[in-house]
BAFI-816946 format. One record per atom (N, C-alpha, C): residue in three letters; x, y, z. Coordinates in steps of 0.2 Angstrom, whole numbers, padded with zeros to 4 digits, always signed. Example, Ala and Ser with C-alpha at 12.3 -4.5 7.8 and 13.67 -1.06 7.14 Angstrom:
BEGIN
ALA+0066-0028+0039 ALA+0062-0022+0039 ALA+0066-0016+0039 SER+0064-0011+0035 SER+0068-0005+0036 SER+0064+0000+0039 
//
This chain:
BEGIN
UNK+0004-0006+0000 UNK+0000+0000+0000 UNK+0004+0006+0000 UNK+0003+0010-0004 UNK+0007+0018-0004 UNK+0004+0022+0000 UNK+0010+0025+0004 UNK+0010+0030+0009 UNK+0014+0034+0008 UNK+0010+0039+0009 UNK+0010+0050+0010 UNK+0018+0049+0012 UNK+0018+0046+0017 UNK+0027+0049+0019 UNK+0032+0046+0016 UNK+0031+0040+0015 UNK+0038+0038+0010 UNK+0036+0040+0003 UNK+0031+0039-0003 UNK+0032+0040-0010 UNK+0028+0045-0010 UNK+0024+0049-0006 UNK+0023+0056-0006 UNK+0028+0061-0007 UNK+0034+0059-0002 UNK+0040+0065-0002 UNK+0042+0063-0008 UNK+0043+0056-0012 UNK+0047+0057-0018 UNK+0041+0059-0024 UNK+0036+0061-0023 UNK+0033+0064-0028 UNK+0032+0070-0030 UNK+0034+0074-0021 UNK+0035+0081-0020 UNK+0041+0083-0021 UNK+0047+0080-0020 UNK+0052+0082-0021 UNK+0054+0082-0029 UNK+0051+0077-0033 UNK+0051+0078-0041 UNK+0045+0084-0044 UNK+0041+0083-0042 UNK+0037+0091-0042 UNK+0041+0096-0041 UNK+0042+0097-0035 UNK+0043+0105-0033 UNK+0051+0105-0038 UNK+0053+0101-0040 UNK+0061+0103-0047 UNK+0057+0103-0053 UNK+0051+0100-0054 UNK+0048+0102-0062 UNK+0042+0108-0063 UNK+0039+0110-0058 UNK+0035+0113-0061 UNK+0036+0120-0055 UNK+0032+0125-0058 UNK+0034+0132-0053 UNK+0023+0133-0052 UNK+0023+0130-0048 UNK+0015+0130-0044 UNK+0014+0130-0040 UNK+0009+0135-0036 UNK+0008+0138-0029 UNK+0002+0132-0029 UNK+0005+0124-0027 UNK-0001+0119-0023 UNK-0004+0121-0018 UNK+0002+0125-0011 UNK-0002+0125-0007 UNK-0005+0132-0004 UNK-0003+0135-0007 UNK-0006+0143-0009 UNK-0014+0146-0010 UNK-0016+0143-0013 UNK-0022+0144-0016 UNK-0027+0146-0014 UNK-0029+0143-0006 UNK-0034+0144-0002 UNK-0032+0146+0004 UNK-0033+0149+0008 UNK-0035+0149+0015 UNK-0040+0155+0017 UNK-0045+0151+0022 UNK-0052+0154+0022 UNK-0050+0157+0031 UNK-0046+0160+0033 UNK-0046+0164+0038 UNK-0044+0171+0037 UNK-0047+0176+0037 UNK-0043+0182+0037 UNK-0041+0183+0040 UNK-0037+0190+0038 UNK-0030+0192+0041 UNK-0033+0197+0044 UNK-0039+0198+0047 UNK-0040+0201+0055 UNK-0042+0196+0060 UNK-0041+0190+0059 UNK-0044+0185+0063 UNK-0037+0183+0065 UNK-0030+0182+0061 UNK-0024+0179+0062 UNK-0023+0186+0066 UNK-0023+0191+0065 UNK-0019+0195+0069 UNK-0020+0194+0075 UNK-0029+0195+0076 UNK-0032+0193+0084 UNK-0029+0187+0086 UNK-0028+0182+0084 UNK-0024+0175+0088 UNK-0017+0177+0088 UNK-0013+0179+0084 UNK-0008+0181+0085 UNK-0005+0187+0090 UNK-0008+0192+0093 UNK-0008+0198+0096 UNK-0008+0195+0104 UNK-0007+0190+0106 UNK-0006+0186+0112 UNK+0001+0183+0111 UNK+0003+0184+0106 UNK+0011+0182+0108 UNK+0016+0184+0104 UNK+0023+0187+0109 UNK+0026+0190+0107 UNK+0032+0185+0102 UNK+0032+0188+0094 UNK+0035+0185+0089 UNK+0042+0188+0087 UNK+0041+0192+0091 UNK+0051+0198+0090 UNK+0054+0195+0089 UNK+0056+0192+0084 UNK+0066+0191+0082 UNK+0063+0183+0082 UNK+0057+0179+0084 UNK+0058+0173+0086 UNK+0054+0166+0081 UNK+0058+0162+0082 UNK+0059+0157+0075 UNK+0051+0155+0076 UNK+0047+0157+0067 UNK+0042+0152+0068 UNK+0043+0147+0060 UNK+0041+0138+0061 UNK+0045+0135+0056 UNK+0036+0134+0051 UNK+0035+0135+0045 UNK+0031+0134+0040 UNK+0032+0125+0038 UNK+0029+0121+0039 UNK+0031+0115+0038 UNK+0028+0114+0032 UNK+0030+0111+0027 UNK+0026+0110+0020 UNK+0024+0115+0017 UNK+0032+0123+0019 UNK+0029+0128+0016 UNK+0028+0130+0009 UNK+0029+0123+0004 UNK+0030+0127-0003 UNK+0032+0133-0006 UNK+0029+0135-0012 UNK+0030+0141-0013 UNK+0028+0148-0008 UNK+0030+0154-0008 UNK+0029+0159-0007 UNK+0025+0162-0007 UNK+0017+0163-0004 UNK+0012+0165-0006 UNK+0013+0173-0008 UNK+0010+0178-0013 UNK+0010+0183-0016 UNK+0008+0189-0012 UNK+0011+0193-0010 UNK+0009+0199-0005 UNK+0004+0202-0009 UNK-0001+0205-0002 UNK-0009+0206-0002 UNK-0009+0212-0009 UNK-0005+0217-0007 UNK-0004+0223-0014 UNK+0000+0219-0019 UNK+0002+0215-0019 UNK+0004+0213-0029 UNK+0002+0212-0034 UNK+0003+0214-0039 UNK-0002+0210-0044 UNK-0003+0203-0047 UNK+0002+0198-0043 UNK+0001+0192-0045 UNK-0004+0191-0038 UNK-0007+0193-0034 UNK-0011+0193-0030 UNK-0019+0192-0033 UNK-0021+0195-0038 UNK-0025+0195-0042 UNK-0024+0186-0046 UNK-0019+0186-0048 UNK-0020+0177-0049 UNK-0021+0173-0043 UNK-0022+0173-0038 UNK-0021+0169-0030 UNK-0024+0173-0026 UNK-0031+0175-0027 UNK-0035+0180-0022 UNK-0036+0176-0015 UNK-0037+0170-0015 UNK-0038+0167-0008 UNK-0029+0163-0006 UNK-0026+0166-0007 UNK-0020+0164-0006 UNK-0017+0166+0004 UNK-0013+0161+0005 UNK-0013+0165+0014 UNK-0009+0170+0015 UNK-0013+0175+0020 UNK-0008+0181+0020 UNK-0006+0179+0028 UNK-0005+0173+0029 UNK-0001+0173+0039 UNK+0005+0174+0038 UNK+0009+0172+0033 UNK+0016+0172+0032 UNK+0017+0180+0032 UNK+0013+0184+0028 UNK+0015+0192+0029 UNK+0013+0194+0036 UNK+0007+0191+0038 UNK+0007+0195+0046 UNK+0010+0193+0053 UNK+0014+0186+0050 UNK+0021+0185+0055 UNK+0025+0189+0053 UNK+0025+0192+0047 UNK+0032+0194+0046 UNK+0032+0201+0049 UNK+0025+0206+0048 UNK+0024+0211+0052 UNK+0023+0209+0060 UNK+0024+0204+0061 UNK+0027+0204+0068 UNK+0034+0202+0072 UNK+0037+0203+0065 UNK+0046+0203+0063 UNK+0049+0195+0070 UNK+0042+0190+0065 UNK+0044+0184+0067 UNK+0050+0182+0061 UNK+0053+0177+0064 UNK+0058+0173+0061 UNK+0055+0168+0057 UNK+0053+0167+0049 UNK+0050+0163+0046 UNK+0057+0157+0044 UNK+0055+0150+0046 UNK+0058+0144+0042 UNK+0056+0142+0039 UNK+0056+0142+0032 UNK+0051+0140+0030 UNK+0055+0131+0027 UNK+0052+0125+0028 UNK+0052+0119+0028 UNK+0050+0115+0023 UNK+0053+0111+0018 UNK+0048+0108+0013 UNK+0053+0104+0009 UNK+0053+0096+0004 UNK+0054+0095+0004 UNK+0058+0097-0004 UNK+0054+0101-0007 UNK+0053+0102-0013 UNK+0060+0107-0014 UNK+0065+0107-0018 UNK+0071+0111-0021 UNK+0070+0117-0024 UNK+0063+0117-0029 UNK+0062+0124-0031 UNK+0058+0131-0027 UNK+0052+0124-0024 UNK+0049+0128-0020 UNK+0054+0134-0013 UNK+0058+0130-0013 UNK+0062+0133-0007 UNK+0069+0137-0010 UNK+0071+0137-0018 UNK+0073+0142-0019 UNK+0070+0149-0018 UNK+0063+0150-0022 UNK+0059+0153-0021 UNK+0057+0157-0016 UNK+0056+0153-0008 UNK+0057+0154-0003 UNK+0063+0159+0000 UNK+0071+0157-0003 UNK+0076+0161-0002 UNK+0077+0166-0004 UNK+0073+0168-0010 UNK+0072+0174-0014 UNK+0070+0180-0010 UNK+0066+0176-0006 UNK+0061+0183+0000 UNK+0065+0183+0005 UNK+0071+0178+0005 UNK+0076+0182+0012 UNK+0076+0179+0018 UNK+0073+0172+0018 UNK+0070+0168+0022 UNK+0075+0163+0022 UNK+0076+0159+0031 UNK+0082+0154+0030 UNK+0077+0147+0028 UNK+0077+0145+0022 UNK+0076+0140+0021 UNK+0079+0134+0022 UNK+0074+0127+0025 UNK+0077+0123+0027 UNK+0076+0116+0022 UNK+0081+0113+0018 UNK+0076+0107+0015 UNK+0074+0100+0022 UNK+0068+0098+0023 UNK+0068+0093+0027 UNK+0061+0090+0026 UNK+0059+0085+0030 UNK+0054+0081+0028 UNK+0049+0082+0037 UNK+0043+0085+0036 UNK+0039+0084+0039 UNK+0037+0079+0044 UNK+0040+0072+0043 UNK+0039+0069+0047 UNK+0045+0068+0053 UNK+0051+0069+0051 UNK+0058+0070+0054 UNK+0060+0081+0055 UNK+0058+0082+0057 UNK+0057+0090+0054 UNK+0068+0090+0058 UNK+0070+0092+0055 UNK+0077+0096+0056 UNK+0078+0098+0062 UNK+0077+0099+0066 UNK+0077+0104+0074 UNK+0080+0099+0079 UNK+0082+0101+0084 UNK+0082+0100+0090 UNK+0075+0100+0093 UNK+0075+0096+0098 UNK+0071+0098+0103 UNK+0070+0104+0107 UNK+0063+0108+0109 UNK+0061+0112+0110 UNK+0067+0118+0108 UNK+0067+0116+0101 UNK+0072+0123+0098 UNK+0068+0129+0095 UNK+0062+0128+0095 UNK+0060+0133+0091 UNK+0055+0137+0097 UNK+0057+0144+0097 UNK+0054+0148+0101 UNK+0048+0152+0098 UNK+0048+0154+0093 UNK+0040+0157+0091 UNK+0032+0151+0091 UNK+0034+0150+0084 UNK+0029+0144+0084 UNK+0028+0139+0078 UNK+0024+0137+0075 UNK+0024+0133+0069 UNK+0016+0134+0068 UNK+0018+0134+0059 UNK+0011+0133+0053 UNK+0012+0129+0050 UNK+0006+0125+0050 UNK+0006+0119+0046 UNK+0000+0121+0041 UNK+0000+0122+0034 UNK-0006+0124+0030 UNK-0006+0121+0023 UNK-0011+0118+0024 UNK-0014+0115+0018 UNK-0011+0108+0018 UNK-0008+0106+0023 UNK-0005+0098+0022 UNK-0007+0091+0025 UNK-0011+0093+0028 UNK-0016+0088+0032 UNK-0021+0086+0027 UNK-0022+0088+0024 UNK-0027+0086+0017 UNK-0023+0086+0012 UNK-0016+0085+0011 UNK-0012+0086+0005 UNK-0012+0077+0001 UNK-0012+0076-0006 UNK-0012+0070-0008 UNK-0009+0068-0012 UNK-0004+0064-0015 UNK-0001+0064-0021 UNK-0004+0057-0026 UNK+0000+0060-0033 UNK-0004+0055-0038 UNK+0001+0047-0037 UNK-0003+0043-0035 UNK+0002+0035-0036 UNK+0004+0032-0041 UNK+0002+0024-0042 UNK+0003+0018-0047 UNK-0004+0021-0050 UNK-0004+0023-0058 UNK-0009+0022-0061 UNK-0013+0029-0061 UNK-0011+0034-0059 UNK-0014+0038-0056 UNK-0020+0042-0050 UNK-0018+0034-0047 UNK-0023+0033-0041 UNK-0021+0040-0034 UNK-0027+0042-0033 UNK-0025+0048-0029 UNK-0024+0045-0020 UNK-0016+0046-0017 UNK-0015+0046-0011 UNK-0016+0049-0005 UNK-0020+0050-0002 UNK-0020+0057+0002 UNK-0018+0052+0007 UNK-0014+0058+0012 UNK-0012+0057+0021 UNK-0016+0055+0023 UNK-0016+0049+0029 UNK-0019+0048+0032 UNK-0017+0050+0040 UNK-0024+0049+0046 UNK-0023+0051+0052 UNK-0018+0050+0057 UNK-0012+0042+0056 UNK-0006+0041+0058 UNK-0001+0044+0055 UNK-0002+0049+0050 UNK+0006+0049+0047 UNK+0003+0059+0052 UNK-0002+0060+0050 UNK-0003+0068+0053 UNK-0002+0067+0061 UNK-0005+0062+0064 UNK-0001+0062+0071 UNK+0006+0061+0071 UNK+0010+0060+0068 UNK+0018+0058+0067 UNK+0019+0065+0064 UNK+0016+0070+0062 UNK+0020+0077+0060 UNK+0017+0081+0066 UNK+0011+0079+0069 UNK+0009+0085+0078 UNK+0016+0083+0081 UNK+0015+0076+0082 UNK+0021+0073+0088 UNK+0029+0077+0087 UNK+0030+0078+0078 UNK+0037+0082+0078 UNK+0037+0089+0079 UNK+0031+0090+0077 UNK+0029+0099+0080 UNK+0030+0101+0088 UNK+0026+0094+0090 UNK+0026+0095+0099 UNK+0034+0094+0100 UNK+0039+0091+0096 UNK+0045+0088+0101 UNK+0048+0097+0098 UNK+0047+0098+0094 UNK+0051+0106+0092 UNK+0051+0111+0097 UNK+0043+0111+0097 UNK+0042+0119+0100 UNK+0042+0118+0108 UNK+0046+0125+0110 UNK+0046+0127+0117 UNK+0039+0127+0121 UNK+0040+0126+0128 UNK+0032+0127+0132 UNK+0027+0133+0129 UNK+0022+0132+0129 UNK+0018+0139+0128 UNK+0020+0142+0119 UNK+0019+0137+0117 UNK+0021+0139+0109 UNK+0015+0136+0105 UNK+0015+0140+0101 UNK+0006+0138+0098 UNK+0010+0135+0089 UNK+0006+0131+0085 UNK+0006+0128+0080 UNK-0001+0131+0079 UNK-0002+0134+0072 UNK-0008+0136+0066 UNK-0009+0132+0062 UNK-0014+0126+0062 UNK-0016+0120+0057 UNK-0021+0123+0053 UNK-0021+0122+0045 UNK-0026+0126+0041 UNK-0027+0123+0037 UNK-0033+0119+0034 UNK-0036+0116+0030 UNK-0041+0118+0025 UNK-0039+0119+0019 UNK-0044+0122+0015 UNK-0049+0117+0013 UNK-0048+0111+0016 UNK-0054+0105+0015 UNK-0051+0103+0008 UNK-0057+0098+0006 UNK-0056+0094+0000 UNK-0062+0096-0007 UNK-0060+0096-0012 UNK-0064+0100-0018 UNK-0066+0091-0020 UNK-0075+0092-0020 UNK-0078+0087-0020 UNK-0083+0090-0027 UNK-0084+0085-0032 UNK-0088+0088-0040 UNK-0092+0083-0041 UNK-0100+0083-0042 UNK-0103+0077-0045 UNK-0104+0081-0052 UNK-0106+0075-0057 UNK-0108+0077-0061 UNK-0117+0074-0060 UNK-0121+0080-0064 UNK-0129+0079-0064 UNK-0129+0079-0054 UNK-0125+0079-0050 UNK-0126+0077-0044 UNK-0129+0070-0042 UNK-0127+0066-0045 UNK-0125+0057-0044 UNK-0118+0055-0043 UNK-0115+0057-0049 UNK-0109+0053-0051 UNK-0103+0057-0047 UNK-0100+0056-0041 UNK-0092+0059-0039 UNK-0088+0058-0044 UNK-0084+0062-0048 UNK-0079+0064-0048 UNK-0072+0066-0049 UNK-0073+0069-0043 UNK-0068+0071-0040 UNK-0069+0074-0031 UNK-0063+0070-0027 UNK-0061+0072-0019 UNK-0062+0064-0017 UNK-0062+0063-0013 UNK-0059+0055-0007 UNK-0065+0054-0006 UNK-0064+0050-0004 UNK-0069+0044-0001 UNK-0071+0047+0007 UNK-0075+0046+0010 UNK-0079+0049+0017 UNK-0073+0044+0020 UNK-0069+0040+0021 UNK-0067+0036+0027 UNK-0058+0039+0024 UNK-0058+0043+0019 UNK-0052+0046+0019 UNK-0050+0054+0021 UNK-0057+0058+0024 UNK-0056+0065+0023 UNK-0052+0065+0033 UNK-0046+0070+0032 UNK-0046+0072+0040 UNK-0052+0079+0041 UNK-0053+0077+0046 UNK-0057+0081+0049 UNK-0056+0086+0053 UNK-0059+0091+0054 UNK-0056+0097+0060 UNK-0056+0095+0068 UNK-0062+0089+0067 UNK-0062+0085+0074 UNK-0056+0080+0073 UNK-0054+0078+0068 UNK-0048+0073+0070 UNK-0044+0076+0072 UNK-0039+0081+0068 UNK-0035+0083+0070 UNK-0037+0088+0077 UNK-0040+0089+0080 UNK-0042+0091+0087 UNK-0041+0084+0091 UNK-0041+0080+0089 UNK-0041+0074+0094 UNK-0034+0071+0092 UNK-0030+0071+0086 UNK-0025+0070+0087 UNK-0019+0074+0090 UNK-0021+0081+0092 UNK-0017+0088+0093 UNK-0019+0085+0103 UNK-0023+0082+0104 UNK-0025+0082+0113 UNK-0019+0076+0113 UNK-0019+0070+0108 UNK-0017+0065+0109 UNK-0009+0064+0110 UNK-0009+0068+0105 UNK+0003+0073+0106 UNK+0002+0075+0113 UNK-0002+0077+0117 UNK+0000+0082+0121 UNK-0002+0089+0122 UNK-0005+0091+0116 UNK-0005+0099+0115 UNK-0011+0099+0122 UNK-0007+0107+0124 UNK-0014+0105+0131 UNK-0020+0111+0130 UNK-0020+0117+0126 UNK-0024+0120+0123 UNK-0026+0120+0114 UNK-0030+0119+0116 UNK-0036+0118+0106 UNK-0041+0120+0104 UNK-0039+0126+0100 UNK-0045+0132+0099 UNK-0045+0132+0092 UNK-0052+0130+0090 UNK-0057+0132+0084 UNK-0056+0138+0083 UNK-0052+0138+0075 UNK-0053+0146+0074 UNK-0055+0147+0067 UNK-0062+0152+0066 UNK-0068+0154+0064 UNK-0066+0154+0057 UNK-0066+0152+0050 UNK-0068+0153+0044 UNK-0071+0160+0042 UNK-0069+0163+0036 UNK-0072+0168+0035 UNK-0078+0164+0027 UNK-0084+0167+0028 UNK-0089+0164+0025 UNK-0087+0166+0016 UNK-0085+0172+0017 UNK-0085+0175+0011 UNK-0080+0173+0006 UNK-0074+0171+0011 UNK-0068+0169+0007 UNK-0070+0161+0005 UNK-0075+0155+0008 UNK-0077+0150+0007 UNK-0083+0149+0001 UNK-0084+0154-0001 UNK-0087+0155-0007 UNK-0084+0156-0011 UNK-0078+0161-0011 UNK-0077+0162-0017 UNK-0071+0156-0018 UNK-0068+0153-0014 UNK-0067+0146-0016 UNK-0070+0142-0020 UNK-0078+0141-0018 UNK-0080+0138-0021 UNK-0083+0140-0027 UNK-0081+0146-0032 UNK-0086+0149-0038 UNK-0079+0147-0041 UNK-0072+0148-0039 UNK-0067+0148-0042 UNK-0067+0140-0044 UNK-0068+0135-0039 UNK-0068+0130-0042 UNK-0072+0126-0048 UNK-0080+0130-0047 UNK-0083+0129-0051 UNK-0081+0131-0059 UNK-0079+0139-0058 UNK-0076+0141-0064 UNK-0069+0139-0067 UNK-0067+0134-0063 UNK-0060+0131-0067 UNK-0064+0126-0072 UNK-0072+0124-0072 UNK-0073+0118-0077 UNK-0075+0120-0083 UNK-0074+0119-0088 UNK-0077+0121-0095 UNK-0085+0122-0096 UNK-0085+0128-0098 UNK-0091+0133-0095 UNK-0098+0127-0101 UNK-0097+0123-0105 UNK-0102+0120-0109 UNK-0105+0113-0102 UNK-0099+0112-0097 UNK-0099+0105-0091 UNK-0104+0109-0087 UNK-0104+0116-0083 UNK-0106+0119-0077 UNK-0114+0118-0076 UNK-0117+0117-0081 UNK-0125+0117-0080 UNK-0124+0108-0075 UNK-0120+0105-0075 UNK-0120+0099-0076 UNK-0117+0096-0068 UNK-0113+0103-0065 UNK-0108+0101-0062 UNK-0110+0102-0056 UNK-0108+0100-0049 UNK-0111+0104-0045 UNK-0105+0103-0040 UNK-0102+0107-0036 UNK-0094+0109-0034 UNK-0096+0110-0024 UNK-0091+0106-0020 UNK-0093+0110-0013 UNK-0085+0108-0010 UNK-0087+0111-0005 UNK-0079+0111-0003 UNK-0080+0104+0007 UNK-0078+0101+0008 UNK-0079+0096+0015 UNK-0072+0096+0017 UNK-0075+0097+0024 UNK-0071+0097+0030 UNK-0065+0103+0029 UNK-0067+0109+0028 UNK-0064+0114+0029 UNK-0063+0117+0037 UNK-0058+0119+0038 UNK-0055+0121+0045 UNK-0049+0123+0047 UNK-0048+0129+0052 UNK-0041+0129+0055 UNK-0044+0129+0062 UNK-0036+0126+0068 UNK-0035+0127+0073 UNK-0028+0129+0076 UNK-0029+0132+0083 UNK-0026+0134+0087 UNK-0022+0130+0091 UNK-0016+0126+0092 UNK-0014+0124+0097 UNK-0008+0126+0101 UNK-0009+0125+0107 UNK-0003+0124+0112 UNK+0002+0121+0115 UNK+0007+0120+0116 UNK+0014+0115+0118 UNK+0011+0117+0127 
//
């Protein structure tokens, strides 16, 4: 059976040298007055927060490549307006040249082994968009993570971070398509989605001792979904019907 950690990493690793794509970029449904609010409880000055499965570099909110990437995550620029220390972590080589470009100490490493010492890292850690990440297998069968290999990247987040150190998990859920609404598609099977209650009960099971639900903005969760809709051939859409499951992020604490 193929598993996310061993022939995932070598799928991403030959991606992230062949092609220049913002996979994990593309959504997050929390605004950036909601991050700021969770973040304004701890002091970020000069201090290392590590991006695990950072990919590429999402597009600052005034840019014009922002307009191609409108739901793309602005936490990276509001760490950095909190003149945190970004690592950014991933396995991928181009992804993380990309990363160096903005001045960022990049690390190449593997999410389930993360690079560090124990409680070396004194800000905090983002995990976004990786808990629902899946790679293509034998045949083109789709592999997504499953909920031992995601408590095997809490358990290395928990041995990193110092007491009182928060990790931000953000899932922009799974893009699920019927056609006529009978026929799926596209997205996982029900016995494969993580959920925001899984990950909450795998986050208590590491150890994390606080775990706060933090609130989705509506409006960005729509236009998620009208963007997915409109990626399909406009002659399919009378036909198609588009929703996004098990979207969420959370809050936790070492």
């Amino acid at each position: 059976m193929e598993k996310f950690e061993r022939e995932g990493q070598k799928y991403w690793e030959t991606f992230g040298k062949s092609l220049e794509l913002l996979p994990r970029q593309y959504f997050d449904f929390v605004s950036a007055e909601k991050y700021r609010e969770l973040l304004e409880r701890y002091d970020l000055n000069n201090k290392k927060v590590v991006d695990i499965g950072a990919g590429y570099p999402p597009p600052l909110t005034e840019s014009p490549e922002r307009e191609l990437s409108p739901l793309s995550s602005e936490l990276q620029e509001i760490l950095k307006q909190k003149d945190a220390k970004i690592i950014p972590v991933d396995v991928a080589e181009n992804a993380l040249k990309y990363q160096k470009e903005k001045g960022r100490e990049s690390v190449m490493g593997n999410a389930f082994q993360l690079p560090f010492k124990n409680e070396s890292i004194d800000g905090g850690a983002v995990i976004l968009n990786l808990f629902n990440s899946s790679f293509k297998g034998e045949g083109g069968k789709e592999i997504f993570i499953n909920p031992e290999e995601c408590k095997k990247i809490l358990e290395e987040t928990h041995r990193i971070l110092q007491h009182d150190k928060f990790a931000i998990i953000n899932n922009y859920g799974y893009m699920l398509a019927k056609m006529d609404n009978l026929v799926k598609f596209m997205g996982p099977e029900e016995s494969q989605i993580i959920t925001p209650e899984i990950i909450e009960k795998l986050a208590e099971e590491t150890g994390f001792t606080k775990i706060e639900n933090i609130p989705l903005d509506s409006e960005k969760m729509e236009m998620g979904r009208k963007i997915i809709y409109e990626s399909f051939p406009e002659q399919l859409r009378e036909r198609i019907s588009v929703d996004l499951e098990s979207s969420g992020a959370v809050l936790i604490e070492k």
